[in-house]
Chimera marker file (.cmm) of the C-alpha trace (Angstrom):
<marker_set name="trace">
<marker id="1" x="-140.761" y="4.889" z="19.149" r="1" g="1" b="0" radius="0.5"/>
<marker id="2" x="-143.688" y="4.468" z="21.494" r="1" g="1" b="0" radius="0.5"/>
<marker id="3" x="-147.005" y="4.455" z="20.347" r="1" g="1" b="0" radius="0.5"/>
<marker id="4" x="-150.570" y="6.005" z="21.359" r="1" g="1" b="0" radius="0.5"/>
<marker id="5" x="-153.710" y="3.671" z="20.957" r="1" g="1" b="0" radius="0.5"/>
<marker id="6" x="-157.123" y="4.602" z="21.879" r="1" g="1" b="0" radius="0.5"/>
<marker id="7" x="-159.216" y="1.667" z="22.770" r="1" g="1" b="0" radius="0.5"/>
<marker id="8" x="-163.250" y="1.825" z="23.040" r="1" g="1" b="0" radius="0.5"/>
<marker id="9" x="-166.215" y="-0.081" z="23.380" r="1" g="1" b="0" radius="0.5"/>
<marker id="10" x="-169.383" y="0.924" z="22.960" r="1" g="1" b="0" radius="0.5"/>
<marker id="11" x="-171.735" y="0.774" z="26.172" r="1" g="1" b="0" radius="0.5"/>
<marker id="12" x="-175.578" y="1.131" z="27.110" r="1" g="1" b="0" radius="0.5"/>
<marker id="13" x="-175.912" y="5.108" z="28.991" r="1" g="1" b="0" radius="0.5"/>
<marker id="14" x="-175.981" y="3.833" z="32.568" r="1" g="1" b="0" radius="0.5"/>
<marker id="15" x="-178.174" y="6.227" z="33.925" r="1" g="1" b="0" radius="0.5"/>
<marker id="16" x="-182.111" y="7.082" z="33.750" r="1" g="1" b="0" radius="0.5"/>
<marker id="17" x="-182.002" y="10.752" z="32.756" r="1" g="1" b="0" radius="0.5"/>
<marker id="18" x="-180.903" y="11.225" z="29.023" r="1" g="1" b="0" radius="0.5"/>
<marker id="19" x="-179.991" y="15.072" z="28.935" r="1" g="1" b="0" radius="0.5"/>
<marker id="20" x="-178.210" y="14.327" z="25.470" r="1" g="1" b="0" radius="0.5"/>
<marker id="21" x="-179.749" y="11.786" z="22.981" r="1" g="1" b="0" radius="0.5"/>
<marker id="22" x="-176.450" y="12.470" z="20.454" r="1" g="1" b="0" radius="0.5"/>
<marker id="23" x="-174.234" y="10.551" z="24.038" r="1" g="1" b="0" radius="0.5"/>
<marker id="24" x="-172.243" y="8.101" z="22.616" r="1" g="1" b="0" radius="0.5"/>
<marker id="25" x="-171.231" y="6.488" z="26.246" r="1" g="1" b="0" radius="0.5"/>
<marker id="26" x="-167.897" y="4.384" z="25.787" r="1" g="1" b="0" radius="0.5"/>
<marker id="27" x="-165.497" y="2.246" z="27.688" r="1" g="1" b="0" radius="0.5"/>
<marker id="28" x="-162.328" y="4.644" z="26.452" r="1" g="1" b="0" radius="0.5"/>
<marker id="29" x="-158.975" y="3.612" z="27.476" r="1" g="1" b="0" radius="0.5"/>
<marker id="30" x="-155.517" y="5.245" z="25.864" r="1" g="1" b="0" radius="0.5"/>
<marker id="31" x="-152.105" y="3.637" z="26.134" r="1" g="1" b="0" radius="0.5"/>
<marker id="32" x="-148.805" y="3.838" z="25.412" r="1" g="1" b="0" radius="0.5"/>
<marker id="33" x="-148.074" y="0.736" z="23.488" r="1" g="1" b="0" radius="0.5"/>
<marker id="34" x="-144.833" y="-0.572" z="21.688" r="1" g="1" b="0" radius="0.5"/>
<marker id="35" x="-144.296" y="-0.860" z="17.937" r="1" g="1" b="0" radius="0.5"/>
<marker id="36" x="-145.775" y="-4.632" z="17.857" r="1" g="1" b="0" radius="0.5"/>
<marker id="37" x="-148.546" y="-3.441" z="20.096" r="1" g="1" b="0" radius="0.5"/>
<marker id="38" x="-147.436" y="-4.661" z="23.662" r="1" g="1" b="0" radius="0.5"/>
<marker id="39" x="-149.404" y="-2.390" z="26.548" r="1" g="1" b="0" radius="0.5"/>
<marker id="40" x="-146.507" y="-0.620" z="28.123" r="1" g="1" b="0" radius="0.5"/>
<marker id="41" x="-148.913" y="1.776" z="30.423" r="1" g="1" b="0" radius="0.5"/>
<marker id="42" x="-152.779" y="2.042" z="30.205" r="1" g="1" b="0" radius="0.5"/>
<marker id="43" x="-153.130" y="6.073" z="31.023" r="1" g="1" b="0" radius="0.5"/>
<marker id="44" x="-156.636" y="5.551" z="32.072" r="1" g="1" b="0" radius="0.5"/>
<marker id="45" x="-159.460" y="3.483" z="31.191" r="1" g="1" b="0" radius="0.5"/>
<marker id="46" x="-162.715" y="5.267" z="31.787" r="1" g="1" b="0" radius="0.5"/>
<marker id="47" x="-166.494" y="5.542" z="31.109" r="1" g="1" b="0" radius="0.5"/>
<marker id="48" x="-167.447" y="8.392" z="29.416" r="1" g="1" b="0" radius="0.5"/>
<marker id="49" x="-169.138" y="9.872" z="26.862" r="1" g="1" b="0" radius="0.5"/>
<marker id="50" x="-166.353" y="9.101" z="23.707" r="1" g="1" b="0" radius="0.5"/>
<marker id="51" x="-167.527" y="12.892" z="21.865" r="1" g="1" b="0" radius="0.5"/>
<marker id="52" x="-166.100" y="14.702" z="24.739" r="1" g="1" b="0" radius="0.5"/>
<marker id="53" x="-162.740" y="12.956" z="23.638" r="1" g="1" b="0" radius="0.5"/>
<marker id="54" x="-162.410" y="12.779" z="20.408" r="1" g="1" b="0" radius="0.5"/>
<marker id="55" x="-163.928" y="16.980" z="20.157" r="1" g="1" b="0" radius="0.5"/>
<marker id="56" x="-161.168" y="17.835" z="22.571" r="1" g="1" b="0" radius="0.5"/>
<marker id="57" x="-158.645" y="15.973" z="19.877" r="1" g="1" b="0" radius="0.5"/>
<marker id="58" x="-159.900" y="17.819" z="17.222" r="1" g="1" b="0" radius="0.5"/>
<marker id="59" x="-159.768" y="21.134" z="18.243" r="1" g="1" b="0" radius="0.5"/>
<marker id="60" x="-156.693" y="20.812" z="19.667" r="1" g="1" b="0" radius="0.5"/>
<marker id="61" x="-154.810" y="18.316" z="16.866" r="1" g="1" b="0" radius="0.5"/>
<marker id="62" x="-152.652" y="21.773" z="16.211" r="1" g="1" b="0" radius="0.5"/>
<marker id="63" x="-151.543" y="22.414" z="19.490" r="1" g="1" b="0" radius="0.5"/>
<marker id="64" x="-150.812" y="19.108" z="20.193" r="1" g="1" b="0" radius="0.5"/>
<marker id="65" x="-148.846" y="18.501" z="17.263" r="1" g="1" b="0" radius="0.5"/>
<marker id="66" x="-146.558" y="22.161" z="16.880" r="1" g="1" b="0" radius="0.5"/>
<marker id="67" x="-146.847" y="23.805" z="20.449" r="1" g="1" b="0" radius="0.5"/>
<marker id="68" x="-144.150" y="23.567" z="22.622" r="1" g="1" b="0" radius="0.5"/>
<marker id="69" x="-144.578" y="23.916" z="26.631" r="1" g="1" b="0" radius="0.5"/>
<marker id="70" x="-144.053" y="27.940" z="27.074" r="1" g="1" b="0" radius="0.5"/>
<marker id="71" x="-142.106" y="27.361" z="30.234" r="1" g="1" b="0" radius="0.5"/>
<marker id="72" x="-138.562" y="27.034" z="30.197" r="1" g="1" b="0" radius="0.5"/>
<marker id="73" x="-137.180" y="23.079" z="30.287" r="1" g="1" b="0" radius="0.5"/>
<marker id="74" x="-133.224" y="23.752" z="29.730" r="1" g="1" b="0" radius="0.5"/>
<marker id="75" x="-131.530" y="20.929" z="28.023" r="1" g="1" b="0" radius="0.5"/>
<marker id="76" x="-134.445" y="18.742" z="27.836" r="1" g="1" b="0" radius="0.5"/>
<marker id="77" x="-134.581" y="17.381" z="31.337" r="1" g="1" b="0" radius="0.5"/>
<marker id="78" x="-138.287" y="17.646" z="32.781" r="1" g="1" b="0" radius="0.5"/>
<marker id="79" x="-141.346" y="16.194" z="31.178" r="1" g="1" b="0" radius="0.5"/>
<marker id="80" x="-144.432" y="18.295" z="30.425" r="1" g="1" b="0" radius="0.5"/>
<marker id="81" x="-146.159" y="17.353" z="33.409" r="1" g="1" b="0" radius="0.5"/>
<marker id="82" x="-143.172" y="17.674" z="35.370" r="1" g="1" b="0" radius="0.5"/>
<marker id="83" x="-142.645" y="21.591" z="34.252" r="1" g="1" b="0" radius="0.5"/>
<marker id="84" x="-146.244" y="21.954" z="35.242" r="1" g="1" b="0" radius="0.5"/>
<marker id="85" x="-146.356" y="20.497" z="38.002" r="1" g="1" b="0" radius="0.5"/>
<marker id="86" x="-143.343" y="22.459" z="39.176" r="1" g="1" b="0" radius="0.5"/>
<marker id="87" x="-144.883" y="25.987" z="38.462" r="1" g="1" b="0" radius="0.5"/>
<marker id="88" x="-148.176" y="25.828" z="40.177" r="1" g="1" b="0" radius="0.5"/>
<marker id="89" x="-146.325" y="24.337" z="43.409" r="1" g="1" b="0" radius="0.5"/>
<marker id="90" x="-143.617" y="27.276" z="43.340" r="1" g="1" b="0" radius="0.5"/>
<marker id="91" x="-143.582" y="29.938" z="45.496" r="1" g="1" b="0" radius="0.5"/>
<marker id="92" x="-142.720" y="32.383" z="43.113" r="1" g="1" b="0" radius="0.5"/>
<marker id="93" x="-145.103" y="35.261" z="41.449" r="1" g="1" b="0" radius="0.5"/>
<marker id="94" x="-145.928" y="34.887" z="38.412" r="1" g="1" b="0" radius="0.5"/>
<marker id="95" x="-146.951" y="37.735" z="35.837" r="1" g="1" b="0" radius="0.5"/>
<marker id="96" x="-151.311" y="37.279" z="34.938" r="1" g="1" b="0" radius="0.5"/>
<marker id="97" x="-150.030" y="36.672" z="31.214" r="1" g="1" b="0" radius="0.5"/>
<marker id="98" x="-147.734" y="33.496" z="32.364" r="1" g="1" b="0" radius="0.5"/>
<marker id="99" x="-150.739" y="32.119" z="34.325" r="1" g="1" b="0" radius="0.5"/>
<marker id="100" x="-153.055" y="32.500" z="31.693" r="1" g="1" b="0" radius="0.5"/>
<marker id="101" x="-150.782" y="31.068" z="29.048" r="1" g="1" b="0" radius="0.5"/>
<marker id="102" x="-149.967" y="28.249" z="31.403" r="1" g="1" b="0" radius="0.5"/>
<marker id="103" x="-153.458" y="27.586" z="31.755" r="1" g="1" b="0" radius="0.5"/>
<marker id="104" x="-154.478" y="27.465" z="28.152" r="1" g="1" b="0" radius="0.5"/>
<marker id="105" x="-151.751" y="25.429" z="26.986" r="1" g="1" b="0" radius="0.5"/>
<marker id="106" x="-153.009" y="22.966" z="30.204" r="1" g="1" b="0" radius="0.5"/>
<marker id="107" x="-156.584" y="23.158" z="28.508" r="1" g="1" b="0" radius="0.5"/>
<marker id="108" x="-154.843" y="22.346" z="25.133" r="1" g="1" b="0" radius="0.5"/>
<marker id="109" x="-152.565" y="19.184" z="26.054" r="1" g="1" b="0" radius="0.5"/>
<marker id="110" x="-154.702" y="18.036" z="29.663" r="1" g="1" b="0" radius="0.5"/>
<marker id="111" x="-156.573" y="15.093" z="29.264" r="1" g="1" b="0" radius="0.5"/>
<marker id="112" x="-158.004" y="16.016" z="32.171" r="1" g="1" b="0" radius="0.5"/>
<marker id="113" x="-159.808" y="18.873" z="30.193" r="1" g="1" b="0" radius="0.5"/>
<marker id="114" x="-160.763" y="16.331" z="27.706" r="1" g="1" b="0" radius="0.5"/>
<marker id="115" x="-162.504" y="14.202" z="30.070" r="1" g="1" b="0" radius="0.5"/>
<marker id="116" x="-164.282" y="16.831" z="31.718" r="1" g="1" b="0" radius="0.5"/>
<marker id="117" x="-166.037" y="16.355" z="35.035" r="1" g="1" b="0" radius="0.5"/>
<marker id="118" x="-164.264" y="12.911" z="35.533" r="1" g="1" b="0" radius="0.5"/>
<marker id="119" x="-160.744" y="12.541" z="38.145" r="1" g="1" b="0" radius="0.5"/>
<marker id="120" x="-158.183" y="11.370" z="35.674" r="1" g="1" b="0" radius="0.5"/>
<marker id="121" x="-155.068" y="11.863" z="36.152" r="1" g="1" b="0" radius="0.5"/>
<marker id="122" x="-153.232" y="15.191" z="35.458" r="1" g="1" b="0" radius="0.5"/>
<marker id="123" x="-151.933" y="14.016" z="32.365" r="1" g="1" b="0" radius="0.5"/>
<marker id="124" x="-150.345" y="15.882" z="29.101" r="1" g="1" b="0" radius="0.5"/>
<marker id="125" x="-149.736" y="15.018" z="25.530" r="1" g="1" b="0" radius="0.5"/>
<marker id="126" x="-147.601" y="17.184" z="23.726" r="1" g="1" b="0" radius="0.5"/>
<marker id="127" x="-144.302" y="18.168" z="21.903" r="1" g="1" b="0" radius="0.5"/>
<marker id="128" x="-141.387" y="18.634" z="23.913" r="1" g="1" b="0" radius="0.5"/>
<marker id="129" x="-137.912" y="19.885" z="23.086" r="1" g="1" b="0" radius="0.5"/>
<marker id="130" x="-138.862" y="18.625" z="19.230" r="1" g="1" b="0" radius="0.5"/>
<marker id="131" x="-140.304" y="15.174" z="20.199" r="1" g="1" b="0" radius="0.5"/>
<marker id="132" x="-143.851" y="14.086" z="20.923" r="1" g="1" b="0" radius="0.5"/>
<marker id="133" x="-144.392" y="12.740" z="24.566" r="1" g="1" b="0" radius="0.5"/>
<marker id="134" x="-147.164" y="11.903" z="27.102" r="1" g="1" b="0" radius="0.5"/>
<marker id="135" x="-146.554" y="12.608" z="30.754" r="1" g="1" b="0" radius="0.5"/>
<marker id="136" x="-147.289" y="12.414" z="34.287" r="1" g="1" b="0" radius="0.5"/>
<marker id="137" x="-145.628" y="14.125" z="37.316" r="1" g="1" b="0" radius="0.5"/>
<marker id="138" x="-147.543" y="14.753" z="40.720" r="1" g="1" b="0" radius="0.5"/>
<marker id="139" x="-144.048" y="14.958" z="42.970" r="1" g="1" b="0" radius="0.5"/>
<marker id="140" x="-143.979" y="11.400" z="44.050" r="1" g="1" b="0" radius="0.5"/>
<marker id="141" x="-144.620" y="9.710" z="40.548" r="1" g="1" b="0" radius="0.5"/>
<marker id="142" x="-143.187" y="10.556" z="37.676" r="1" g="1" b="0" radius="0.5"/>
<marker id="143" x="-143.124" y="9.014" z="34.005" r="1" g="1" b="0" radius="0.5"/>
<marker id="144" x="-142.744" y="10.181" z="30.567" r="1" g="1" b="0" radius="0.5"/>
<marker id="145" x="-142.915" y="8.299" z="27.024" r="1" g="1" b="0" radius="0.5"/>
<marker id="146" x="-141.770" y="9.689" z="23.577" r="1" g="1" b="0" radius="0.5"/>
<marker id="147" x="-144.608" y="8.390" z="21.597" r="1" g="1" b="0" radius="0.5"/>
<marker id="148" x="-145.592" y="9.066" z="17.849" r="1" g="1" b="0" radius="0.5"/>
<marker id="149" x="-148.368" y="11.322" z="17.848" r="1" g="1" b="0" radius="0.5"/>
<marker id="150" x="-148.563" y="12.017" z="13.968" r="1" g="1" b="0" radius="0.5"/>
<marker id="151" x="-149.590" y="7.956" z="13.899" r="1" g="1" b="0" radius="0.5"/>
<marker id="152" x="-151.978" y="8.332" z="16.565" r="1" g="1" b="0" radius="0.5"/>
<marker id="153" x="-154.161" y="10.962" z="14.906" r="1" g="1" b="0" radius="0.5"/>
<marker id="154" x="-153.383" y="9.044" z="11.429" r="1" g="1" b="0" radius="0.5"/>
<marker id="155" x="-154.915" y="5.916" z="12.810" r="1" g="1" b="0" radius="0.5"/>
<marker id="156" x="-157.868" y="7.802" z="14.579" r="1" g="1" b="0" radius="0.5"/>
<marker id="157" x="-158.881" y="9.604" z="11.065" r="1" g="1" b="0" radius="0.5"/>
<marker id="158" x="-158.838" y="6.454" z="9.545" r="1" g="1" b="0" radius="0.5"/>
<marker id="159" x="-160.817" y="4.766" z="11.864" r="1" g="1" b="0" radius="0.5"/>
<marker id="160" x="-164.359" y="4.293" z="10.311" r="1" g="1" b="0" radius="0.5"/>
<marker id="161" x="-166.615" y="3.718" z="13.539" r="1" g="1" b="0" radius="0.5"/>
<marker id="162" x="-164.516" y="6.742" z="14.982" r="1" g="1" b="0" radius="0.5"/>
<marker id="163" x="-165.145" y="8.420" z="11.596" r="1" g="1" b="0" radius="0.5"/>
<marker id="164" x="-168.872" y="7.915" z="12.227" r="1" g="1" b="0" radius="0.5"/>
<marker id="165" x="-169.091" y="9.634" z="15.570" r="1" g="1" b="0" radius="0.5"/>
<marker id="166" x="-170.823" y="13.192" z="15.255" r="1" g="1" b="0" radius="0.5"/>
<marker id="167" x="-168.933" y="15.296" z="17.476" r="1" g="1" b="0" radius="0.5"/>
<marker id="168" x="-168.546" y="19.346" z="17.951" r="1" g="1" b="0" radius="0.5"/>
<marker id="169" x="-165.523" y="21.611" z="17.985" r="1" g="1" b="0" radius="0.5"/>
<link id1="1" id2="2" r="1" g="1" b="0" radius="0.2"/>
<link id1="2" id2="3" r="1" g="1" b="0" radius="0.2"/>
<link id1="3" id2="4" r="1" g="1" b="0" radius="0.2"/>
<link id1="4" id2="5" r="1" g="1" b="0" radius="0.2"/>
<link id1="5" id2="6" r="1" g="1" b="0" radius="0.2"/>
<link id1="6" id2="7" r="1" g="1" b="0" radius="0.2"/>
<link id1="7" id2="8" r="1" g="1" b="0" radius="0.2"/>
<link id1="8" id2="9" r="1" g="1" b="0" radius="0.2"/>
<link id1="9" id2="10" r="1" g="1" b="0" radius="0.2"/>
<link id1="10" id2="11" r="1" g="1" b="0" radius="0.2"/>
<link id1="11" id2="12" r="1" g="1" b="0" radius="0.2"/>
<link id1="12" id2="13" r="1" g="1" b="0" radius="0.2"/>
<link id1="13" id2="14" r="1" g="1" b="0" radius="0.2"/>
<link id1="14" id2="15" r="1" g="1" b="0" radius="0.2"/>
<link id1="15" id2="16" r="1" g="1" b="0" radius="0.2"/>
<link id1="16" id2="17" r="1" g="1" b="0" radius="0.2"/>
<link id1="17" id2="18" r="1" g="1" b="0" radius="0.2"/>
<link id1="18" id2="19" r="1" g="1" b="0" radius="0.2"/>
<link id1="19" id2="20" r="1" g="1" b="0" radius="0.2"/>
<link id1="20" id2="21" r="1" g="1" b="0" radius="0.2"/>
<link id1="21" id2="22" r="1" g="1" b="0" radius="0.2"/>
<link id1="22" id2="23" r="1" g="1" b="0" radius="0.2"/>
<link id1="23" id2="24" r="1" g="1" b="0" radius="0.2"/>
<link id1="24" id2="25" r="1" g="1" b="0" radius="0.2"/>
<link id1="25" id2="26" r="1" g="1" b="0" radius="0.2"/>
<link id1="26" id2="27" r="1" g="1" b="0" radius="0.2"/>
<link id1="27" id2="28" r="1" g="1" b="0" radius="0.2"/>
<link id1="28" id2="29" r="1" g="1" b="0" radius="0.2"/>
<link id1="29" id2="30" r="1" g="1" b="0" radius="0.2"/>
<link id1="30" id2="31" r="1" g="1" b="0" radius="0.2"/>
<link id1="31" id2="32" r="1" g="1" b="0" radius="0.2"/>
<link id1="32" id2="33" r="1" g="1" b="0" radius="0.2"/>
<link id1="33" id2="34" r="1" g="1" b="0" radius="0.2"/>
<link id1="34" id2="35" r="1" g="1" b="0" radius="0.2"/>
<link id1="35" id2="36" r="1" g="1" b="0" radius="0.2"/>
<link id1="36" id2="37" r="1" g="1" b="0" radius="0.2"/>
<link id1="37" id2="38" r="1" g="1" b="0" radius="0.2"/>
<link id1="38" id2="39" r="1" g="1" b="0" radius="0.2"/>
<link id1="39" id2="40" r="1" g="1" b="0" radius="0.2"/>
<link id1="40" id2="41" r="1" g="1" b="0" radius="0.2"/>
<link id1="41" id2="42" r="1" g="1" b="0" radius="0.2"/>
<link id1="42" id2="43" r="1" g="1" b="0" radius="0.2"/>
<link id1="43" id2="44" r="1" g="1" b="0" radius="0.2"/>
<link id1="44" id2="45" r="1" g="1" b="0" radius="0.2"/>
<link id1="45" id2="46" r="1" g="1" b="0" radius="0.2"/>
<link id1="46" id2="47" r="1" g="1" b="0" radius="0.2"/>
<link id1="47" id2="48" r="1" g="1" b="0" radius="0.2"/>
<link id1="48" id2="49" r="1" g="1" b="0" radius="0.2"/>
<link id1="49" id2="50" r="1" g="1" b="0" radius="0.2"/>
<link id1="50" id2="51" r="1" g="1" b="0" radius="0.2"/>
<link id1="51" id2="52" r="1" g="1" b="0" radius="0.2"/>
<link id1="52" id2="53" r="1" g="1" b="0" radius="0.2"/>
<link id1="53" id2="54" r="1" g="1" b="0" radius="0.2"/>
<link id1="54" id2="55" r="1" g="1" b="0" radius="0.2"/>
<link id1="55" id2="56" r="1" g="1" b="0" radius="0.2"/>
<link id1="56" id2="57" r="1" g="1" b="0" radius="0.2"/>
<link id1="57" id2="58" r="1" g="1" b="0" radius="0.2"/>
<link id1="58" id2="59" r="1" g="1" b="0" radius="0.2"/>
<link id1="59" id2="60" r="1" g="1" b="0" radius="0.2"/>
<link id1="60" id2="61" r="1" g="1" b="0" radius="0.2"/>
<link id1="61" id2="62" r="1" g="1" b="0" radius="0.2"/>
<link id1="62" id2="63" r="1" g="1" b="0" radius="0.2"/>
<link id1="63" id2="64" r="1" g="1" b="0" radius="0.2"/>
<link id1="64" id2="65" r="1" g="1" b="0" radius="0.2"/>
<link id1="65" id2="66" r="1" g="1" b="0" radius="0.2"/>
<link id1="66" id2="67" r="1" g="1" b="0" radius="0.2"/>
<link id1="67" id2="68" r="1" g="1" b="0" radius="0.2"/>
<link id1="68" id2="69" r="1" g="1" b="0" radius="0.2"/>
<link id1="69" id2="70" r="1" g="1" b="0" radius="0.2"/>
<link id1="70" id2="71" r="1" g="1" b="0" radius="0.2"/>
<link id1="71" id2="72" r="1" g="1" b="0" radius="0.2"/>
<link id1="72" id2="73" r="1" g="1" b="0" radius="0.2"/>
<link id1="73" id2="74" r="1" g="1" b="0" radius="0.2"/>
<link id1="74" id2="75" r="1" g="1" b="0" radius="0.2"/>
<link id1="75" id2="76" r="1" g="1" b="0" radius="0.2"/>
<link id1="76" id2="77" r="1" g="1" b="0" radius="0.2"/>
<link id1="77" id2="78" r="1" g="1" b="0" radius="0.2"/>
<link id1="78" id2="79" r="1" g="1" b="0" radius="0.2"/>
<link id1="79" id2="80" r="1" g="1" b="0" radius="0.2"/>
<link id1="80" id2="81" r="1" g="1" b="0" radius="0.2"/>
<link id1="81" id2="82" r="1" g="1" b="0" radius="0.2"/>
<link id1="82" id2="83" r="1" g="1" b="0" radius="0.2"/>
<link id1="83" id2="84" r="1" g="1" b="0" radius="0.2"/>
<link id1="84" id2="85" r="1" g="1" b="0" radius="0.2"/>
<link id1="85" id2="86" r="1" g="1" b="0" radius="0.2"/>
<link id1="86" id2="87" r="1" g="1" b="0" radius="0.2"/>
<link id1="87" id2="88" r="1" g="1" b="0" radius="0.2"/>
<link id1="88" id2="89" r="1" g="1" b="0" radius="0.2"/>
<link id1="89" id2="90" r="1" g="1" b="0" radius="0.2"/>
<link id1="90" id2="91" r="1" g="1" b="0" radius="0.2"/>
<link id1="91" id2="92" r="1" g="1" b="0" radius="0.2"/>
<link id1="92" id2="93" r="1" g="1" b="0" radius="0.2"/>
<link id1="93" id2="94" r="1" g="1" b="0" radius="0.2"/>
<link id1="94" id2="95" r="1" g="1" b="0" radius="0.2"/>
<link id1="95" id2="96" r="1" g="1" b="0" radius="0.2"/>
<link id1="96" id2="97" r="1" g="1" b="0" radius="0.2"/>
<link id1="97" id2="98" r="1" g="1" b="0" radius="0.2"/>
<link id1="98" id2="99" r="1" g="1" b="0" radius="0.2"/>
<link id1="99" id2="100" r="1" g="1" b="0" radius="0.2"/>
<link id1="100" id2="101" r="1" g="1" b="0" radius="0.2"/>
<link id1="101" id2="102" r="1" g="1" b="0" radius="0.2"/>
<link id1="102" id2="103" r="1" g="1" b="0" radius="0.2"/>
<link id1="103" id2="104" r="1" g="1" b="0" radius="0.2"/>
<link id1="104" id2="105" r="1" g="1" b="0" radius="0.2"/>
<link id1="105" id2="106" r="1" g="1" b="0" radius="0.2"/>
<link id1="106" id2="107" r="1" g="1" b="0" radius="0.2"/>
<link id1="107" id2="108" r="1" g="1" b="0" radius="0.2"/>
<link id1="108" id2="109" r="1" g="1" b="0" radius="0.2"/>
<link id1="109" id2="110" r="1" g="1" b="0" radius="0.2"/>
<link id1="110" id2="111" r="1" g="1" b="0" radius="0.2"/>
<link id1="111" id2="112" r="1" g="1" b="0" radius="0.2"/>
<link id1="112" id2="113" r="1" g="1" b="0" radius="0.2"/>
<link id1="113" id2="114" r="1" g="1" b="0" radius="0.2"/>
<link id1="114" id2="115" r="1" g="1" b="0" radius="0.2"/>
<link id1="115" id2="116" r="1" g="1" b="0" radius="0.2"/>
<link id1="116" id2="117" r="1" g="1" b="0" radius="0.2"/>
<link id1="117" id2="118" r="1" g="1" b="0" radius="0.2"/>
<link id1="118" id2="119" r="1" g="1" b="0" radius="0.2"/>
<link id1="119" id2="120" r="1" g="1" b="0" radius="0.2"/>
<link id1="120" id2="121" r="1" g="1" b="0" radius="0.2"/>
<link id1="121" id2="122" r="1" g="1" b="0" radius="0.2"/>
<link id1="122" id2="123" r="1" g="1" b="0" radius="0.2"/>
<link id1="123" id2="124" r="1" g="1" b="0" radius="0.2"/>
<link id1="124" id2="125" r="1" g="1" b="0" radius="0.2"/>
<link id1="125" id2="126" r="1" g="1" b="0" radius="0.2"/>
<link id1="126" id2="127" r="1" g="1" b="0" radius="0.2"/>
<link id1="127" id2="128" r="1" g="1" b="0" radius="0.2"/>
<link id1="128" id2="129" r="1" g="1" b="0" radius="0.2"/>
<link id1="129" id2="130" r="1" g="1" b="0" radius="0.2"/>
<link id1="130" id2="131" r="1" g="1" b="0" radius="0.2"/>
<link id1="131" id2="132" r="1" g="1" b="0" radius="0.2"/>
<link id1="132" id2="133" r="1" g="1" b="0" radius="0.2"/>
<link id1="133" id2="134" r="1" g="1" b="0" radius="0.2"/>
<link id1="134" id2="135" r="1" g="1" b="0" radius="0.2"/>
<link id1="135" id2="136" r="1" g="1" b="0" radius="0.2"/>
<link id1="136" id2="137" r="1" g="1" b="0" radius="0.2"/>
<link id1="137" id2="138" r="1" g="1" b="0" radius="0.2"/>
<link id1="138" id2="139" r="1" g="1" b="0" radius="0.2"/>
<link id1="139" id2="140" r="1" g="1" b="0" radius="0.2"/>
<link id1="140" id2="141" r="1" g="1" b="0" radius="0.2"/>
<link id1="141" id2="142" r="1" g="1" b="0" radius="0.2"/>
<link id1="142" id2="143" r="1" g="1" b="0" radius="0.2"/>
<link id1="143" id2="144" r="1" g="1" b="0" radius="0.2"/>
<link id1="144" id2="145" r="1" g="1" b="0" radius="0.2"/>
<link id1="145" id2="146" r="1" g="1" b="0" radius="0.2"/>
<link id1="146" id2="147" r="1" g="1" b="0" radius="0.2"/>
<link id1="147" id2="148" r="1" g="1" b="0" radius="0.2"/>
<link id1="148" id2="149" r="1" g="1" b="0" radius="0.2"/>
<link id1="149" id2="150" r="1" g="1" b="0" radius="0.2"/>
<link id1="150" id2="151" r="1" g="1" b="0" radius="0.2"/>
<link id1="151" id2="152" r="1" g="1" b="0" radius="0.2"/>
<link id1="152" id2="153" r="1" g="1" b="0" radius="0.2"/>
<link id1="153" id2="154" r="1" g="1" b="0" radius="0.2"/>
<link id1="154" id2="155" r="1" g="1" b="0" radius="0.2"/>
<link id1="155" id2="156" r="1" g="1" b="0" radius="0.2"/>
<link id1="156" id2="157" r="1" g="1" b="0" radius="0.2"/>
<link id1="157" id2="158" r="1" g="1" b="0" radius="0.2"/>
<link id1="158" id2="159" r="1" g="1" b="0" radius="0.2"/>
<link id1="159" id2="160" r="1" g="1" b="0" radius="0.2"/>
<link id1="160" id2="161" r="1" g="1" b="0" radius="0.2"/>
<link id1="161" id2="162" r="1" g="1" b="0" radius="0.2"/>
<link id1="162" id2="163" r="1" g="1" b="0" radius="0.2"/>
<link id1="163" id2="164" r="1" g="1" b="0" radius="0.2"/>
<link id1="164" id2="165" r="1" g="1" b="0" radius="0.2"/>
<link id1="165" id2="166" r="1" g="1" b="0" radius="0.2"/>
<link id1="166" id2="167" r="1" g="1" b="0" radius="0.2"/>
<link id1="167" id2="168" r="1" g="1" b="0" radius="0.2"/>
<link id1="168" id2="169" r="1" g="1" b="0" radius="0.2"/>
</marker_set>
């Protein structure tokens, strides 16, 4: 099985203004790497502040671990992003209770609502049809890797300079 690595370094803020003296501004990349550590996709490699992140993995470790995408994917056969993707671009009406659960699971498994304010990728992490995956569909490009999510946030918890990172839920 697949697995997800977050790689960081440590950078100087890049701008004058200092609104947040806590920042801990990062080169963050996250990829989906095989079992002997091979790079099989970087998902993005950004600057950003590394709280944002990691916060967004804590208060959502849960979801990302149990919750299963609430739209219907019969027999398995379209990714996370790929259901997504195909119910915002349908022309079919949708009840206010699907759109709002749709969105909240988004805000739950998006990395783009990690990353806050930047223009990565619509991308999801999550459990599908009983396995763990990352995914990316936009209609034209599609991928999707079973990956071993348990590890991920093992190796995160255990990571001391991660450890040492004050962030908020």
């Amino acid at each position: 099985m697949n697995q997800l690595d977050l790689f960081f370094r440590r950078k100087k803020y890049p701008y004058s203004e200092l609104h947040d003296p806590g920042i801990c501004w990062s080169q963050i990349a996250l990829a989906v790497t095989s079992r002997k550590g091979r790079i099989i996709r970087v998902l993005f490699d950004w600057e950003w502040d590394l709280r944002c992140l990691l916060g967004w993995l804590k208060v959502n470790k849960i979801n990302l671990l149990e919750q299963e995408c609430p739209l219907e994917n019969i027999n398995g056969e379209h990714s996370i992003a790929a259901l997504i993707f195909h119910f915002y671009d349908s022309d079919e009406e949708y009840d206010d209770d699907l759109i709002d659960k749709i969105f909240n699971y988004r805000a739950a498994h998006g990395i783009r609502f990690a990353l806050s304010g930047t223009d990565v990728p619509n991308i999801y992490l999550g459990k599908n049809n009983g396995r763990h995956e990352v995914s990316f569909f936009d209609g034209v490009i599609s991928w999707s890797y079973e990956i071993d999510m348990k590890d991920f946030f093992n190796k995160i918890e255990s990571n001391q300079q991660l450890s040492e990172i004050p962030i908020e839920e």
